[in-house]
N, C-alpha and C positions, 0 to 999 in steps of 0.2 A: 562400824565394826567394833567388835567388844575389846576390851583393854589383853582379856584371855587370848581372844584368836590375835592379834596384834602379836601378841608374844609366843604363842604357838607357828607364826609362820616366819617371824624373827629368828627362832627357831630352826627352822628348816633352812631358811635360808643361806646360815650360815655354814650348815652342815653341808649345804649344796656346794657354797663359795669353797671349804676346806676338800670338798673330794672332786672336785674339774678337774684337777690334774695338772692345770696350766703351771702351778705353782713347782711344779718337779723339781725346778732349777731353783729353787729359794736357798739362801743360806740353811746351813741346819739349827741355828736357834730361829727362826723365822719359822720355820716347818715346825717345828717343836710347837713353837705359839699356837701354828694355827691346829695342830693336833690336839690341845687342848683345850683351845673354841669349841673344835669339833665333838668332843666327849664333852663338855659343857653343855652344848647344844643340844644332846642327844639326851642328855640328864632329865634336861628344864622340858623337854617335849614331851618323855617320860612318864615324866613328874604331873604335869600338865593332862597328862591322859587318864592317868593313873586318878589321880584328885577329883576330876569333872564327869563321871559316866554318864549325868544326866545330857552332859555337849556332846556327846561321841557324833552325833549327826553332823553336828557345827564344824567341830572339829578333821572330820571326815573330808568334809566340801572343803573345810581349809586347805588340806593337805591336796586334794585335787587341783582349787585354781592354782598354788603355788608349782607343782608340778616338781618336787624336789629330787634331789642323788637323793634319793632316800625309799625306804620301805615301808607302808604300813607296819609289816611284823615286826619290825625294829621298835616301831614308837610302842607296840600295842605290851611288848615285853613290860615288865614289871620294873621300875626302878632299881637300881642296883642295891641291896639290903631292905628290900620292901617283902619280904615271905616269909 
């Protein structure tokens, strides 16, 4: 696996880890933290999509075996100040 989809599903990953839910009861600097993994994550996935049109296939499958809390249409958006 390329070093891109690695990080692409690191990615996800974490995004998935901050929206379970399980976490409700966390302190609120701990929720803070992972609220900001979570916009971090969603950045670099982004970013990540946005950069690579020629992966979108790769990328695509990534997103599937991972099975993330997450949306295509979310990653497929435009980086935030990318228009």
């Amino acid at each position: 696996m390329s070093d891109l989809i690695t990080e692409f599903r690191r990615c996800l990953g974490t995004m998935s880890h901050s929206r379970a839910g399980w976490d409700y009861d966390l302190p609120p600097a701990q929720r803070r933290e992972e609220d900001r993994q979570e916009r971090e994550a969603l950045a670099g996935a982004r970013a990540i999509w946005a950069e690579n049109p020629a992966r979108h296939d790769d990328l695509r499958a990534a997103f599937s075996a991972e099975n993330p809390l997450a949306t295509m249409r979310e990653i497929e958006q435009p980086p935030v100040g990318a228009q």
